[in-house]
N, C-alpha and C positions, 0 to 999 in steps of 0.2 A: 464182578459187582460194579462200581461205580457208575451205571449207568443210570439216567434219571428214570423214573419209572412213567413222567410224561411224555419223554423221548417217542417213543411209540407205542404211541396210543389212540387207537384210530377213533377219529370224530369227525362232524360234519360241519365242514365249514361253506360261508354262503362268499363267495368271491364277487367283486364289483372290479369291471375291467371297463374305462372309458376308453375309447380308440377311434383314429380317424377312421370314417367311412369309407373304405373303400375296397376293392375287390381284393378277396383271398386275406382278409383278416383272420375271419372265422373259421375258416381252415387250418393255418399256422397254431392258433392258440388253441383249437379243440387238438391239434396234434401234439403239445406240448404234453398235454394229459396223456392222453395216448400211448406216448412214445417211453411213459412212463411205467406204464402201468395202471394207471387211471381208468377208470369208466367216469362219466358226467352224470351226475343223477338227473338233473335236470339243467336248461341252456334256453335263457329268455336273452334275447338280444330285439333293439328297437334305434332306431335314431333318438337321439336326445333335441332337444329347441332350438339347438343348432344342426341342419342337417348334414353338416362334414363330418359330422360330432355323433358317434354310437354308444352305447352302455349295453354291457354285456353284465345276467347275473347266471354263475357259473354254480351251483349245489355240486359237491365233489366229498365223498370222504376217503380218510387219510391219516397218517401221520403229519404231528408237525415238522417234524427233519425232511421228509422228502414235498411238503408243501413249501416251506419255505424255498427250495431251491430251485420251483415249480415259479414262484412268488418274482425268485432271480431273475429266471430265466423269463418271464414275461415282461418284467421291466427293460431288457436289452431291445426289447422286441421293436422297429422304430415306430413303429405305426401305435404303439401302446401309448397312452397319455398319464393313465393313474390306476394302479392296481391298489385294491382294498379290501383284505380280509372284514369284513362286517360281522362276523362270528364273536369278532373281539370287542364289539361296541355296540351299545345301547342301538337298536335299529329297528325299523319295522317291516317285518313282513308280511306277502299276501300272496295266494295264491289264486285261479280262476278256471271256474269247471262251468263245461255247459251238459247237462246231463238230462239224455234223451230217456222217458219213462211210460211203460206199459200203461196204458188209465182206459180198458177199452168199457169200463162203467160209469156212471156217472155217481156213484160212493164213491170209487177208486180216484176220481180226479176230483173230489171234495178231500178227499184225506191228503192225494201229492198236493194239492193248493195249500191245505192248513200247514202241513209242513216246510214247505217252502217261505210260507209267511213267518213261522215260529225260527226259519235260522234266515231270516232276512234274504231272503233270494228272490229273484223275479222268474217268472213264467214271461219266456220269449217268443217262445210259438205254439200253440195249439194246432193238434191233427187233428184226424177222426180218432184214433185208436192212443194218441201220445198227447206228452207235454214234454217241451224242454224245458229246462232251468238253468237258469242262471245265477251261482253263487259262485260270493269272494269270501276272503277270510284265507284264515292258519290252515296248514293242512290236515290238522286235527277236526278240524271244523269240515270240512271238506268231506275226512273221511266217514265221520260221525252222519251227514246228510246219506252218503253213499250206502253206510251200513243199513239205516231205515228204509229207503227206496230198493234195496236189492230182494224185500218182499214182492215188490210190485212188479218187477222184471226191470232190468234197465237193458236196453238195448244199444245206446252208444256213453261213450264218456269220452271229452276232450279236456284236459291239465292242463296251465301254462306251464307247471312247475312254479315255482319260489320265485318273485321279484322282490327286491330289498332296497331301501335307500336308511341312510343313518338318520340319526333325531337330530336335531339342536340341541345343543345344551347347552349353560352359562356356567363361566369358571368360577369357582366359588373361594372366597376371600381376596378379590379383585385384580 
């Protein structure tokens, strides 16, 4: 007995890893996971405003005992600057699909247009036979678009996966 019952309890947490820019980062730290057991759900990495300066946002689920010492262990890491579970804090996140769709009628690309306007998405290329689009938002949202256009045929789909940054907030009784 004694064990807590949140102990292992696999959930999905969104990890925020700032790290200097430079070669064989992303290797190191996707092998952390790895080396564990891990698979990565998803893995946005981009330079931040500083370009020495990268942000990695890692989707991983897990246990908390063997995250946290995942958590450790990228802290040692030297090139790491700030590890941040965001799971645990008020944050927002967004996802980014460009989703290539059959419209070889012209009903069919009156209805993918309406739809794309009712979940705020744009239309970025027009074919002869297609439309892509482009929408952001939750993945819920995402996948909600996905399930209505899998009438029309969809023939490609690209994800970034999950980018996250935290909110501001103000402490309250000063």
């Amino acid at each position: 007995m004694g064990k807590n019952n949140n102990e292992n309890k696999i959930e999905t947490h969104i990890i925020s890893v700032t790290v200097e820019n430079r070669f064989g980062v992303l290797a190191r730290i996707s092998g952390l996971f790895s080396a564990r057991g891990y698979n990565i759900d998803s893995l946005c990495v981009a330079e931040t405003d500083d370009p020495s300066v990268s942000r990695m946002t890692i989707v991983v689920k897990g246990d908390e005992k063997i995250l946290e010492q995942i958590y450790k262990q990228l802290n040692k890491l030297i090139d790491v600057i700030k590890v941040q579970d965001l799971t645990k804090e008020d944050h927002i996140e967004r996802e980014l699909a460009l989703i290539k769709v059959n419209t070889p009628s012209f009903t069919e690309r009156q209805e993918v247009m309406q739809l794309t306007n009712i979940f705020r998405g744009k239309i970025v290329d027009v074919g002869k036979k297609t439309l892509t689009i482009e929408i952001s938002g939750s993945g819920s949202k995402i996948n909600a678009m996905l399930e209505l256009l899998k009438g029309f045929g969809i023939k490609e789909i690209i994800r970034t996966g999950k980018i996250a940054i935290s909110r501001e907030f103000e402490k309250k009784g000063g």
